[in-house]
Every structure is written in C-alpha cells, then in structure tokens.
C-alpha positions in Angstrom: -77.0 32.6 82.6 -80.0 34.3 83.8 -81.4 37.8 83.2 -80.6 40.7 85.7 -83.1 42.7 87.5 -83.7 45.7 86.3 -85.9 47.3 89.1 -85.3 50.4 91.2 -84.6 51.2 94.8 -87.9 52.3 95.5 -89.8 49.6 93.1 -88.4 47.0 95.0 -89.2 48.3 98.2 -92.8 49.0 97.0 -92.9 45.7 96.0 -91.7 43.9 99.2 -94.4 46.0 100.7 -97.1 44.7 98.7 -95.5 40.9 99.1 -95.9 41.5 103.1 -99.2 42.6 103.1 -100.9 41.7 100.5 -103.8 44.3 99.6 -102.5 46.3 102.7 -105.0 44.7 104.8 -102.8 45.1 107.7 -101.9 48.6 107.1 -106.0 49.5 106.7 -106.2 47.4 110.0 -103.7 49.1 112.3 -104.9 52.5 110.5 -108.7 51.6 111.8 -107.1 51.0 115.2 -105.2 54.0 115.9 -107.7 56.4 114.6 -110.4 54.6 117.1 -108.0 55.3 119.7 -107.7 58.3 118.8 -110.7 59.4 118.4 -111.9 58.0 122.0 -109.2 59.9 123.8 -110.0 63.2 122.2 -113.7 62.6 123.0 -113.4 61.1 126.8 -110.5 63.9 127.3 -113.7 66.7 126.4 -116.3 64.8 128.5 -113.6 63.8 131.9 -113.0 67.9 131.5 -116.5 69.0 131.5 -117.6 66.1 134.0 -114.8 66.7 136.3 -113.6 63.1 136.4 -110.1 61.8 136.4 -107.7 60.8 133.3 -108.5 57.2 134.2 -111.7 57.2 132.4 -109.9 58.0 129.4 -107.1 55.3 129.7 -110.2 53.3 130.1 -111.7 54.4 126.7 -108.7 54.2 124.6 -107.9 50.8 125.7 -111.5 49.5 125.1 -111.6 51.2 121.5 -108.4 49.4 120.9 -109.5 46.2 122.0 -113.1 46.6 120.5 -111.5 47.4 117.1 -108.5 44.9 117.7 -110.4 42.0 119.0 -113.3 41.8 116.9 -112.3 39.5 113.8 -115.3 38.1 112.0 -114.9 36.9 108.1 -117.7 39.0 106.8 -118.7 42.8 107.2 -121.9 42.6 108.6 -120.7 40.3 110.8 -118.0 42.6 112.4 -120.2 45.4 112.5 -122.7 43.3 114.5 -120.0 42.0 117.1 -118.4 45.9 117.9 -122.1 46.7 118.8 -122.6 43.3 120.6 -119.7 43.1 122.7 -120.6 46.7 124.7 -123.4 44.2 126.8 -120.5 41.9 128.6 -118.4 44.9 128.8 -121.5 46.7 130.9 -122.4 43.7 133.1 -118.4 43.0 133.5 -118.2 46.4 135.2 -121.9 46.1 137.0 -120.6 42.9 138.7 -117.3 44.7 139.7 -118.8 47.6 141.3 -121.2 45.0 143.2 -117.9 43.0 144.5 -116.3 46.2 145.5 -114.9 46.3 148.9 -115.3 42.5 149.4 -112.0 41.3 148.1 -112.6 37.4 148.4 -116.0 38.2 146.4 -113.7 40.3 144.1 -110.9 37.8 143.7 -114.0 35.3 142.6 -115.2 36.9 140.4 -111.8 37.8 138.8 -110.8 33.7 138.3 -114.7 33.9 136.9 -114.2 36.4 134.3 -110.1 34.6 133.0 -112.5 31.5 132.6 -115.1 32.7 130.7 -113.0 34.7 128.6 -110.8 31.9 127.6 -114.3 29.1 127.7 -116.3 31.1 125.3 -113.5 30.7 122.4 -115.5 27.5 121.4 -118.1 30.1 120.0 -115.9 31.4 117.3 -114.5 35.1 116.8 -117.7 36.7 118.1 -117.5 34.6 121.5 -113.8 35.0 121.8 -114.1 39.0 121.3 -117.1 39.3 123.6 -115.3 36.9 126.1 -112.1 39.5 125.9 -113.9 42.6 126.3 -115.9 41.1 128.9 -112.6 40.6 130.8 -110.9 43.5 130.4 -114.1 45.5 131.5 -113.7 43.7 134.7 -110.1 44.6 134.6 -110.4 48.2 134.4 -113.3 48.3 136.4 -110.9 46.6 139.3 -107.7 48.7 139.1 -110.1 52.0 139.2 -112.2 50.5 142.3 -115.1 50.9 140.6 -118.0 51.8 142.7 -121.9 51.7 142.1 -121.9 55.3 142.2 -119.5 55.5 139.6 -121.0 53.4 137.4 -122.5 55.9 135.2 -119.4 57.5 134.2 -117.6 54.3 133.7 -119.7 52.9 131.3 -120.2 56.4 129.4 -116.1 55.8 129.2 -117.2 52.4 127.5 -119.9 53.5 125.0 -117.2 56.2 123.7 -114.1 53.4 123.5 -116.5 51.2 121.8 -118.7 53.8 119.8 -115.1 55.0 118.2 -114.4 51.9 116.9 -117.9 51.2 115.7 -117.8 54.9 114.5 -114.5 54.3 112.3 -115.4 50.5 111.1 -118.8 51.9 109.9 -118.3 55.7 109.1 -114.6 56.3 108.6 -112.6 53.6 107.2 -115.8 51.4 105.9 -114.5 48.3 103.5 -113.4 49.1 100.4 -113.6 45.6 98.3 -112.6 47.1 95.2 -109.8 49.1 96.2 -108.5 45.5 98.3 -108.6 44.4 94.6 -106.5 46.7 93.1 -104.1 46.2 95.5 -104.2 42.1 95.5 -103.4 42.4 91.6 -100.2 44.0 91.5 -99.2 42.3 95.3 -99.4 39.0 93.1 -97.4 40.4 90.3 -94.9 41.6 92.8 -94.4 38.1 94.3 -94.2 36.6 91.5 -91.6 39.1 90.2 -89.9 37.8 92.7 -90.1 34.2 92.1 -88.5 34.8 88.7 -86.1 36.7 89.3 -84.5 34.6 92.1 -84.9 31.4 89.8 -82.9 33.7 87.2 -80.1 34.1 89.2 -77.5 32.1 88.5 -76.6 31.4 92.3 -77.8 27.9 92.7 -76.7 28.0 96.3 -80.1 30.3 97.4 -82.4 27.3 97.4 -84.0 28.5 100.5 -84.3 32.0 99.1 -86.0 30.2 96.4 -88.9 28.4 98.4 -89.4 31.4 100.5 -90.2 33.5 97.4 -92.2 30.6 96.5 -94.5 30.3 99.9 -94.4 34.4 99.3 -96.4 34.1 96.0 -98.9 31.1 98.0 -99.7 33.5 100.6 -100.5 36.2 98.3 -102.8 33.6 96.2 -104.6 32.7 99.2 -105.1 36.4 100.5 -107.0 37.0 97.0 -109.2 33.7 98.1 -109.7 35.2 101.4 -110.8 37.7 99.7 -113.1 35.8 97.5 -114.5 34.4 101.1 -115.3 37.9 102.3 -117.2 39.6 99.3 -119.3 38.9 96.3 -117.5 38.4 93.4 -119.2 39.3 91.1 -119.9 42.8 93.0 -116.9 44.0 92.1 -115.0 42.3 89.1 -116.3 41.0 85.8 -115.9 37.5 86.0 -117.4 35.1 88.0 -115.9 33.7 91.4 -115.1 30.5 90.1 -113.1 31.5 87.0 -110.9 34.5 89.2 -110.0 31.6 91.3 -109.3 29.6 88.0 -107.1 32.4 87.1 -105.3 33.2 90.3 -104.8 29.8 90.7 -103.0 29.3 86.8 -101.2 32.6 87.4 -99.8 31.3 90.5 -98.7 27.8 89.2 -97.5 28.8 85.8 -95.2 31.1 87.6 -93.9 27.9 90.2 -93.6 25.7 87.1 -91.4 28.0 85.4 -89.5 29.2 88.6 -88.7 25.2 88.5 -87.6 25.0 84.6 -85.6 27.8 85.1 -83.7 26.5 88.1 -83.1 22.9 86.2 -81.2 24.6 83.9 -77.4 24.5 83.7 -76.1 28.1 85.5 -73.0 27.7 83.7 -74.6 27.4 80.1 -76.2 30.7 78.3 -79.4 30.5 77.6 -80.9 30.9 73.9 -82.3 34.2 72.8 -85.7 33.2 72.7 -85.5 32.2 75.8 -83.8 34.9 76.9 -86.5 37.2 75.4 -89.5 35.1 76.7 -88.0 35.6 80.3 -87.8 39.2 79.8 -91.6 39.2 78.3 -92.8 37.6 81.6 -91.2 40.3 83.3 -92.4 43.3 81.8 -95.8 42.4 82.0 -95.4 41.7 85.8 -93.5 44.8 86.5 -96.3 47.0 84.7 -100.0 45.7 83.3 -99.9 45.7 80.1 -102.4 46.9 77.8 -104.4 44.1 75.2 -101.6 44.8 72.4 -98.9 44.5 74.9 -100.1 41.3 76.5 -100.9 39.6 73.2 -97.1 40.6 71.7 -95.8 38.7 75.1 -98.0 36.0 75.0 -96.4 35.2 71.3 -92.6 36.3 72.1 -92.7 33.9 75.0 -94.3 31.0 72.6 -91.8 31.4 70.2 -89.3 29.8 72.9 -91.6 26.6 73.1 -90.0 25.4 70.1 -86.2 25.1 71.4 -85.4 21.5 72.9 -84.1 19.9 75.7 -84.6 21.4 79.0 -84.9 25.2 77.5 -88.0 24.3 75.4 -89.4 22.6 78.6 -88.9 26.0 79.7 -89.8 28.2 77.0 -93.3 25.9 77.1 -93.6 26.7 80.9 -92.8 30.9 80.6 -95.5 30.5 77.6 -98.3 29.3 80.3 -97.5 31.8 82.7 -97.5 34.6 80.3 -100.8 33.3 79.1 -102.1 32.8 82.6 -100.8 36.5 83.8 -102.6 38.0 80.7 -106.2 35.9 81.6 -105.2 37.5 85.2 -105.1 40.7 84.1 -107.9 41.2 81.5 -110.2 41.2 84.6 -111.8 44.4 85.1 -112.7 45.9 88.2 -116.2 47.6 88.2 -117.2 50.7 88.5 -120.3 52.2 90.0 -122.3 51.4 92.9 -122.3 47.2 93.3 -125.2 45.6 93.1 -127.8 44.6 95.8 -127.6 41.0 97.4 -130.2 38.3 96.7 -132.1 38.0 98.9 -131.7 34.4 100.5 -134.8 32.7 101.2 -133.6 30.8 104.4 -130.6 31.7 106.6 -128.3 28.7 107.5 -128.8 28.1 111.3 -125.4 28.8 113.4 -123.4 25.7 113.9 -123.4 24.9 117.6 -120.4 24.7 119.5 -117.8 21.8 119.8 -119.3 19.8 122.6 -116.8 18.6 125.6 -117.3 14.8 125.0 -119.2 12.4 123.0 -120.2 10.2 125.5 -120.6 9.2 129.4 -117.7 7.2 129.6 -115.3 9.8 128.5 -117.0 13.0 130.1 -114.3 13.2 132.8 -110.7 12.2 130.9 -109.8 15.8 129.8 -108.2 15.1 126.8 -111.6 14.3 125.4 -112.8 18.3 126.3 -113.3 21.1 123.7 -109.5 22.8 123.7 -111.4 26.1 125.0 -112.0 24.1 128.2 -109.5 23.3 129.1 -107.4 26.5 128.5 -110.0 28.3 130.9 -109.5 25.9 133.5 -105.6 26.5 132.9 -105.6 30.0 132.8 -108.4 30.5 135.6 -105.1 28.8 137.8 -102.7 30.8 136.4 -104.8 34.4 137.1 -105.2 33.1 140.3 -101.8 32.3 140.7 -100.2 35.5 139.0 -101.7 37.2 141.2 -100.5 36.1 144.6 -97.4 36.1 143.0 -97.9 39.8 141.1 -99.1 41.3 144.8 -95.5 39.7 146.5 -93.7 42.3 143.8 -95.7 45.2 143.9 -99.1 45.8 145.7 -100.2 48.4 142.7 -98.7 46.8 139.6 -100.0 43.1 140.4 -102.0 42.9 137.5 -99.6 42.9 134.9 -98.5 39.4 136.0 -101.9 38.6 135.9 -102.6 40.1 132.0 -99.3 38.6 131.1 -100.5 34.7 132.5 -103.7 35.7 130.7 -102.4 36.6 127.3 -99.8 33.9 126.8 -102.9 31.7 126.5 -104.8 33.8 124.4 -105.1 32.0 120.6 -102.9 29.1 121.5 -103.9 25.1 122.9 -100.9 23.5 123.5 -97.9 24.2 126.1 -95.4 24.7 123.0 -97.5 27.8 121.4 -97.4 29.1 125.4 -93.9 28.6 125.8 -93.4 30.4 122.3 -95.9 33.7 123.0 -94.4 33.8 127.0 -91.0 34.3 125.9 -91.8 36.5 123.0 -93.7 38.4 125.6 -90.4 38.7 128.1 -88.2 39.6 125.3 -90.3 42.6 123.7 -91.1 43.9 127.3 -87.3 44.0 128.4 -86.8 45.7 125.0 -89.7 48.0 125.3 -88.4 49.0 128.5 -85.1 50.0 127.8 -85.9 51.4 124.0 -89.3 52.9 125.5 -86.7 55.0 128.8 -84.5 56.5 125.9 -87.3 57.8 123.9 -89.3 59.2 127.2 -86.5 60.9 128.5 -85.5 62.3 125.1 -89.2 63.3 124.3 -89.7 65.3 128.4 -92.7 65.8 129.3 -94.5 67.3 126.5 -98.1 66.2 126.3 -98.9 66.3 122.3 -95.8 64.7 121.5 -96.3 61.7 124.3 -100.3 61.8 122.5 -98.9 61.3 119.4 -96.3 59.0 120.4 -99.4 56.9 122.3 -101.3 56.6 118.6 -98.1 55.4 116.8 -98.1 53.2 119.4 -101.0 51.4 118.8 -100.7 51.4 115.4 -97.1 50.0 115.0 -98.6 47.4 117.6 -101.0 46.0 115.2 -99.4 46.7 111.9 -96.0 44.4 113.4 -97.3 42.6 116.0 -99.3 39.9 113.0 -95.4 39.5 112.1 -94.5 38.8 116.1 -96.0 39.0 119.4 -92.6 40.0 120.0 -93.4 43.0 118.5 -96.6 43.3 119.5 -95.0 43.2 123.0 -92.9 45.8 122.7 -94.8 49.0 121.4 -97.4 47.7 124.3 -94.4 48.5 126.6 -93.4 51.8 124.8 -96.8 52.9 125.2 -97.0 52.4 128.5 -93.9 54.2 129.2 -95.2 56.8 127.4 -98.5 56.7 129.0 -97.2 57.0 133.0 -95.3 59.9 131.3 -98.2 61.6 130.4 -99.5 60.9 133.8 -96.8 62.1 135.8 -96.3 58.8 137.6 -93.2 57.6 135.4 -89.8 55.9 137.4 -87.1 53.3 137.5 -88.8 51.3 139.8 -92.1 51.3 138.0 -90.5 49.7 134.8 -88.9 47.5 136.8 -91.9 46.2 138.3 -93.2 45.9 134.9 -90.6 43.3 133.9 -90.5 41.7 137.2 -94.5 40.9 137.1 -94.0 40.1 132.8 -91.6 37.2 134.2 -93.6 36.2 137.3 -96.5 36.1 134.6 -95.3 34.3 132.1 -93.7 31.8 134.4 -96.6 31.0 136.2 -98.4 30.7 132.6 -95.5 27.8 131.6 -96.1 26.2 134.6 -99.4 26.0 134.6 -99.1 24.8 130.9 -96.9 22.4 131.7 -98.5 20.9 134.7 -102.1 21.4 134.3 -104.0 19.4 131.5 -101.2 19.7 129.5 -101.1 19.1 125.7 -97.9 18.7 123.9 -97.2 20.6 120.3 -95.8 17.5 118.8 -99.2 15.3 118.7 -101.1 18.5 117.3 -98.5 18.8 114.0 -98.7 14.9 113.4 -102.3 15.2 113.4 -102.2 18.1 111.0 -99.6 16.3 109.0 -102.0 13.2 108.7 -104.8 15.7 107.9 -102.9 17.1 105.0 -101.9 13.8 103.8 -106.1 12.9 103.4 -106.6 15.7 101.8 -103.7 15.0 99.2 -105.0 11.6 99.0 -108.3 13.5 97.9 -106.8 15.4 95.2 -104.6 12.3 93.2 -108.1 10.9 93.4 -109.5 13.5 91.6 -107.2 14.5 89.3 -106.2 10.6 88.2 -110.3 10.3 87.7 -110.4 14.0 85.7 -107.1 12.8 83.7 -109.1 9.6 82.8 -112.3 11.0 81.8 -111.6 14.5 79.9 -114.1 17.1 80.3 -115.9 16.3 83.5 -116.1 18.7 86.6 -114.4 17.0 89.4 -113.7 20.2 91.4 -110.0 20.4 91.4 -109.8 23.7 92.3 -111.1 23.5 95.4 -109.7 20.2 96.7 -106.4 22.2 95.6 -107.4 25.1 97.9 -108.1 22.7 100.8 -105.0 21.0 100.5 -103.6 24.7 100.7 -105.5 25.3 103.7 -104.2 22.2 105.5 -100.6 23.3 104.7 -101.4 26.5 106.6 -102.5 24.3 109.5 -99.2 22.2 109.4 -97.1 25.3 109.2 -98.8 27.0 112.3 -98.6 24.3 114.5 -95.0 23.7 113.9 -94.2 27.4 114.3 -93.9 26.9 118.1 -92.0 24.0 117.6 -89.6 25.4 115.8 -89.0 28.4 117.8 -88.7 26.7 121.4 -88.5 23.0 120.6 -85.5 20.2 121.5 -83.4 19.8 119.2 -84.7 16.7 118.0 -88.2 18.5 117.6 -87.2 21.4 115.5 -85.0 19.7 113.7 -88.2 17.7 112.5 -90.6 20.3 112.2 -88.4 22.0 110.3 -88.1 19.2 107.9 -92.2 18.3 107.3 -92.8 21.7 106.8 -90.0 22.0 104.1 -91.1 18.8 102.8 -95.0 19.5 102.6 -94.5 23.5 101.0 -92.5 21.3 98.2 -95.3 18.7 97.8 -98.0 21.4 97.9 -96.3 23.2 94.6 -95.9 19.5 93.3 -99.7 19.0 94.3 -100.5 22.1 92.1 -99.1 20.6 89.0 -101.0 17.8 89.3 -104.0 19.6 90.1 -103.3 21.6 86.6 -103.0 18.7 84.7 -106.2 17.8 86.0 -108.2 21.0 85.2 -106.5 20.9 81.6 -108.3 17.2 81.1 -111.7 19.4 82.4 -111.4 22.1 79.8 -111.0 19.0 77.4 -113.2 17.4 75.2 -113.5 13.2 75.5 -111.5 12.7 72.2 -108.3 14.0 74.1 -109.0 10.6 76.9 -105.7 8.3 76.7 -105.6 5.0 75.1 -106.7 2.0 77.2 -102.7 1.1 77.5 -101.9 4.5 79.0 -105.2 5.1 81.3 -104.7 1.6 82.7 -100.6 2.3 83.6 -101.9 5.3 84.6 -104.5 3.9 87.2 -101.7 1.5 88.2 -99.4 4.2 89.3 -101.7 6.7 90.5 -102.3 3.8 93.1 -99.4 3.1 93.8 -98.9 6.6 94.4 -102.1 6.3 96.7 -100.8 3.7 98.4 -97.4 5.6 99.2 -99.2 8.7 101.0 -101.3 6.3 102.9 -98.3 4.3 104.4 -96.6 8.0 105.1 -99.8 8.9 107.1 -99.9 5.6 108.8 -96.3 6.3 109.3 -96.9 10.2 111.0 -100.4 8.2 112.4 -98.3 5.9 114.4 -100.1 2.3 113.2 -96.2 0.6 112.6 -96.7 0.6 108.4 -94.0 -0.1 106.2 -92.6 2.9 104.4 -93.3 4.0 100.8 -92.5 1.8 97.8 -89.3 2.8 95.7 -90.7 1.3 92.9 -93.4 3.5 92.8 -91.1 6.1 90.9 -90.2 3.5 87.9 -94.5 2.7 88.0 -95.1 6.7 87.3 -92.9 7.1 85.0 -93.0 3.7 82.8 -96.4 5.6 82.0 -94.9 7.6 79.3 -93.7 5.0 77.6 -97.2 3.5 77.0 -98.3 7.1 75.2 -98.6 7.3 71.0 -95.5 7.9 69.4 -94.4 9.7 66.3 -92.0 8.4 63.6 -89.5 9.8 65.6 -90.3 8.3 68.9 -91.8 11.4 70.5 -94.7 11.2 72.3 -97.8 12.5 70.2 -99.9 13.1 73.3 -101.1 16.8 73.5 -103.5 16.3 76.1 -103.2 16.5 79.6 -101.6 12.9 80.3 -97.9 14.3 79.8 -97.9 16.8 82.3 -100.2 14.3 85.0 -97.4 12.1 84.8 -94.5 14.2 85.7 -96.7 16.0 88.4 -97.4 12.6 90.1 -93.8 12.1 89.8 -93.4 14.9 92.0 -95.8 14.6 94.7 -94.6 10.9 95.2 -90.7 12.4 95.4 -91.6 15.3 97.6 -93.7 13.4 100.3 -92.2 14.1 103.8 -89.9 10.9 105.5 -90.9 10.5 108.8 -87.3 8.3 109.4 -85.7 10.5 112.4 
C-alpha cells in the first residue's frame, strides 16, 4: 500500500513542464526565434517602405532570421555567436551566383542541384558546416523564386544582413545565455522527475510497468540535460562545487531515486507497509516537492534512516529511500553564485579543429559507396532528388514547384539511412495535410486583418520550434499554418493554392523515398545493430572498471564517466531505432522495440553497478574483500564479461553461442563467500554487497537477440 500524491492541479502541470523541457531550454529557444523574426520583419517592413521595394524582401528576411537563429546549433556560446556572423558569407555569394545565372535557366537549374549538394556534403564539418551549408541553400532559394537580378542585388542582400543581424542581435543583445538561471531551473526539473518516479512506484497498480520505465528514462533525460549543461559552461562559474563532484551528485541523486523506485515496486501491493517506511517515503517526497532548508534536510535524512532498520524487502527499501534522501540533500546544498563569474584562464594553446571524416581509407575502396562519409552520399541522394522534385513540382504547378523540391530536400536533412527518410517524409505529409485544413479554418475565421495574421505568423514560428524537437510532425504543421497565414497577408490566398501545396509535399516526399530507396541506399536495421554492439563495448568497459574499483578500494578508476558514456551510447541506440519503430515491418519494430526496452533496463542496472563501484573509490583499502570473495568475484564478473561479449557477437553477426545460464548461480554464489556474523548475516559493509546484486542485474537485463 503505497502513499498518495498529494500535489495540485497546477503543481503537476508545472512539473510535467519542467520534466519536458528540462531548464526550459526549448522554450528560451523558440522565444529567441520568434523575437528574431520578429524583429526582421518590423525592420525590412520600415526599410521595403522607405526603399520602395516589394513585401518579398521581407518574407525573405524573416525566413533567413529564422533559419539563421534556428539552424545554427553549436555546443558552446562563442561558438554560436561566431557561426550567426559566419554564415551571412555563403548566404551573400548563394545570391551573387543566382543573380549571375539569371535568365539562363539550364545554368540556373545547375547551379540549384549544386547548391542541394553542398548543403547536404558540408554536414561532415559539424554544426557550423551544416548551418552555413543550409543558409547557403536557401539564399539561393529565395534568390530564385524572386528572379534575383544583378541590379537587385543590393537590396537583397540588405534583406539578408537584417534576417541575420536580428538573430545575431537577439542571441548577443536580447536573450544572451543565462547559465545560472538554466541552473535554477535544471534543479527543481530533476526533483520534478523524480517526484515522478516515486510516486508511480508508490502506486499500488502493478499493471503500469511501462508508465514506470517511462518516468524512469524521464528522470535519465533530465540527468543528462544537467551534463549537457556541464558540457556548455564552466562549472565552477556559476555553482560552488566543482564539475566533477555536481556530476557525482546528479549522478547519486538520479540513481538513489531508480534504486528505490525498484524497492518500492518489489514490494507486495497487497501488504501495508510499516510506518517508518511509510514516513521515510513521505520524507523523500517533501524534500523533492519543495528544497528544504539545512534543518529540514538533516530531519529527512534521519526519518528516512530510521526505516533501514526493518527487515525483509522493506528494510531493503528503507536502506534505498535513505540514499536517495541523502543524495537529494548533497544535491541541493549546492549553491548557485552570485555576482559577476569569473574570467576564463587563459589557455596557452588552442586544440586544432579535428578534420573531417575522410570518404575512404584506401585506393581499393575509394569507389564502393558504402565506404563514403554518410554526408556524401546524402548529397549525391538529395542532388537527384532536387533535381527530380522539380520536373516533377513544375508538372503540378509552374509557380509552386519548389515546395516539392524543399520538401525532397528536408526529408534528408539530419537523417543517413532510408528508414529516418521514410519516417521525416511521412511526418512531413501528415502535418502538411493537417496544417492545411486546421490552418483554412483559422484564416477564414481570422479575415484579412494584418496585425492579427502578424501575430499569428510569430506564434507560428515559435510553436514550430518549441513542438517541432517533440515531432517534425509538428514542426510540419505550424510551417503550413504559417504559410496560410502568410499568402493571407499577401492577398494571394485560395483553394487551389493549398492544394498545390499538398500535391508538391507528396510529389516531394515521394521522390525523396525513392531516391532513398534506390540510390546508395542504407538500411536502418544495420545502423541500430551497430549502435547496439557499440553500447555493449562500452558496458564491457564499465564491469571492467567497476569489478577492478570493487577489488582495489579507494582508487580513481573514472566510473563516472564510463557511466556517462554508456548513457550516451543508449541515446545513440534509442535514435536510430526511432525510425524503426515508427515505419518499420512488423518484424523490425517489433525488435527495436524490444532492444531498446531491454538496453533502458540494463542502463539503470549499469548504474548500480557503477555506484557500487564509486562507493569502493570513496573507500579506504581496509574495506577490500577477502581473497575468497575478490577471487568469486573476478570469476563472475568474467563470466559476466563473457556473456555481453557473446550478445555483441550475437547483434555483430560472427554465429557465437548465446549467454551462459550459469552465469546467474556464478554472481550470486559470491555472497556466500562474504564474512558472516553469529547469525549468518553477511558482515560486509563495504561496497561488495551491492556490486554483486548490480552485476546480477546487468547480466539479467542484457538484450536477447533470439527473434
């Protein structure tokens, strides 16, 4: 019998919002946006009147702040600021060359299949060369549909300093980074998830298993966004602790809340639980609902330890809801600073840029395709399929060819294999056919009413890029709503023009598929068994280290980050069966499905371990096991070992016999090698106890590859 949730209306919608987003980093995002958007049609709108020039200039501005501000996606600030500035030089030539290949169409076409390859090729040069590469395009674009001319050059690159200088104005002057504030809002997102971790695992439905792990990946995404964090600014700028023992502390707070989510759940629904457990739950609680202040978090820290003592599964428990009280109070004793951070120290050499992935390794495989940087051969995919769309596009409509061609063009944007294309194409269809019929009723029920259709154009954009992370689906169809809204303004609104623009989004996507399908094509399936195999190293990695940091108390054996790795990988194995499991066979999702269910259960299993592990660091080398126990140890920890590398060889394809059963009765015969009491319990304090029973779990959760 679990305890109820006590938490209002609006505190759990508050707190769903902070799960979502963690640090509101998407609402900041799609805030920054919209106000460049903004800000770029006011100003073009002042200059177009005054200059005498047409409303396309400022279509043309808004959509290059947007992309400018949308498309630029470097990790750190500088970095960002750098690449808004940078990518106004291919933008500039883009529309040079375009007003040079004016009224020579074949010369035009040309260069259009040019600038869809070097969009797509220059991806192999990270998020500057992919945002450069895009801007580059759609300057070409734009330049195009307006029949840019030499003369007219001026006025459309003034139309590009303003798009761009907006979003370099709001990123640098406006909405600058706030790393603290991100801070303050990380904090409570991670209380919030794991709020709700423990108060699904208190339920006493034990039918909402799925509910369960998704609250559980919920509180892992939140973990890693406070890492991400870490990645992007100083620590020590902005908090009191170091960056190593934050992560230490996120990464305790997040486990000690998956081990007792699990405790909780192993205990019998039907039973009541004892008071001091009862109270310890409700401790845990109120300090994740609210911070508490030092007096409050020191009174929780001993309510809950008071349930350590009860036996059976409940003091297994009470001794789990102890360490994640204790691990939420460490959390939040952290103070933020105040005052103005620190300067930098200055480096004394700057790493050199890593050079891009090269095509091939060697003369004998320069011309087999599947040996190419991804990047390449996407470009030469999409180059067919932009030249493709638009034959096609110009059969349906002479003046709306283009959004076949943008529509073959996006589906490849951000994906490699024909199963993420077939995924973002149809995601594409669906929120355009949406967008077209939800985007008629609003128009029509709006009129023609030009700062209601501005306004409408700005919550546009920024719906677009607060959902569309969540969907391209979404993404999709506040495109389409703002297009609809856009001809409105214009004057140039009709049936036939919105059916055009689904009639071109499924010529566009179709040719995309095809050309996925039948040009170079890589399949999804290969990509998640490599990333399967790739986690399975880096698990390999971490037993390693934690069996050598279990043997040898009080080393440093970097736990912590092999742990974060393994995380990472798990993010890799999740996005590449996304796609699968969207617009696979049967037999595909139905697998995908499976390994990813699998792997999120051996990743918490993983962390265990990994906390056993970092227990043995904080230890001294009087706490090491006896010779008995280390080596039954070592024995199972290899047979462990050997278990994940016959699953990898299974996913791998090299025709190895599955894991060992026996392995389980090896890991567990461990324990009864440890010191023993007069009343047969194990005397072992140290860290050996809980290494066993995690190792236990990582060898029961590793994914079956039997289909």
């Amino acid at each position: 019998m679990g305890v109820s949730d006590s938490l209002t209306l609006p505190g759990r919608l508050l707190g769903r919002l902070d799960v979502s987003d963690p640090g509101r980093l998407r609402l900041r995002n799609a805030w920054s946006v919209a106000l460049s958007v903004m800000i770029a049609i006011v100003t073009m709108s002042v200059v177009s009147k005054a200059l005498h020039q047409s409303m396309a200039l400022v279509t043309v501005s808004g959509f290059m702040a947007m992309m400018s501000a949308g498309m630029v996606k470097d990790k750190l600030l500088h970095e960002r600021e750098a690449t808004t500035a940078l990518v106004f030089l291919p933008a500039v030539g883009a529309v040079v060359v375009a007003a040079l290949a004016n009224k020579h169409w074949l010369v035009e076409d040309l260069f259009f299949v040019l600038a869809v390859f070097a969009a797509v090729w220059v991806r192999r040069y990270g998020p500057r060369g992919t945002a450069c590469g895009m801007m580059g395009f759609f300057a070409y674009f734009f330049s195009l549909l307006s029949h840019g001319k030499i003369d007219g050059l001026p006025t459309m690159i003034l139309a590009l300093a303003i798009g761009i200088g907006s979003s370099l104005l709001v990123r640098i002057v406006l909405v600058r980074e706030r790393p603290r504030l991100q801070m303050r809002r990380l904090r409570p997102a991670l209380r919030a998830a794991s709020l709700r971790v423990l108060d699904t695992a208190c339920r006493d439905d034990r039918a909402a298993t799925d509910r369960l792990h998704t609250r559980l990946d919920e509180l892992g995404e939140t973990a890693m966004a406070i890492e991400d964090w870490q990645s992007r600014f100083v620590t020590a700028r902005h908090v009191d602790v170091s960056a190593a023992d934050l992560s230490v502390r996120v990464f305790d707070a997040q486990i000690g809340i998956e081990q007792t989510a699990s405790a909780l759940w192993a205990l019998d629904p039907r039973e009541p639980w004892p008071e001091p457990l009862r109270r310890a739950v409700t401790a845990l609680q109120g300090i994740l609902r609210h911070p508490g202040t030092e007096e409050q978090l020191r009174e929780a820290v001993a309510t809950t330890r008071a349930a350590t003592a009860l036996p059976g599964a409940t003091g297994v428990a009470g001794v789990a809801i102890w360490h994640a009280t204790t691990a939420q109070a460490m959390l939040q004793r952290v103070r933020i600073l105040s005052g103005k951070p620190a300067p930098l120290p200055q480096s004394k050499s700057a790493s050199p840029a890593a050079p891009a992935a090269k095509d091939t390794q060697d003369t004998q495989g320069r011309w087999d395709w599947r040996a190419w940087n991804p990047a390449t051969r996407a470009a030469i995919q999409c180059s067919v399929a932009a030249a493709l769309a638009t034959v096609l596009g110009e059969l349906i409509s002479a003046d709306r060819w283009y959004w076949a061609v943008l529509t073959s063009f996006m589906v490849f944007y951000g994906t490699t294999t024909r199963g993420e294309i077939l995924s973002r194409a149809w995601r594409r269809v669906l929120g355009t056919v949406v967008g077209v019929v939800v985007g008629l009723a609003v128009v029509f029920a709006v009129g023609h009413h030009p700062p209601v259709q501005l306004a409408m154009i700005v919550v546009c954009v920024f719906l677009m890029f607060y959902l569309g992370p969540l969907s391209y689906a979404y993404l999709t169809f506040f495109v389409t709503m703002l297009l609809a809204s856009l001809y409105e303004l214009l004057g140039v609104l009709n049936l036939k023009l919105l059916e055009w623009r689904v009639e071109e989004t499924l010529a566009g996507a179709a040719v995309g598929i095809a050309c996925a399908y039948f040009i170079m094509s890589t399949r999804s399936n290969p990509l998640l068994v490599a990333r399967i195999t790739g986690y399975l190293g880096h698990l390999d990695a971490l037993v390693d280290r934690c069996v050598a940091s279990v043997l040898a108390p009080g080393g440093d054996h970097e736990l912590l980050p092999a742990a974060r790795e393994l995380d990472t990988a798990l993010e890799g194995v999740i996005t590449a069966a996304k796609p699968l499991e969207s617009v696979g066979n049967l037999h595909h999702r139905n697998d995908a499905r499976r390994w990813r269910r699998e792997l999120q259960m051996n990743s918490r299993s993983a962390h265990a371990l990994a906390r056993a592990g970092m227990v043995a660091q904080e230890s001294g080398p009087d706490t090491a096991p006896t010779d008995d126990s280390a080596a039954a140890f070592r024995r199972a920890a290899d047979h462990v070992r050997e278990n994940v590398t016959a699953v990898s060889g299974q996913f791998g394809g090299t025709g190895v016999d599955g894991p060992e059963l026996a392995t389980e009765h090896a890991v567990m015969n461990v324990l009864l090698t440890l010191p023993r009491g007069a009343d047969g319990a194990p005397t072992d304090d140290g860290a050996m106890p809980a290494a066993v029973q995690g190792l236990s779990r990582v060898n029961r959760t590793l994914p079956t590859y039997a289909r």
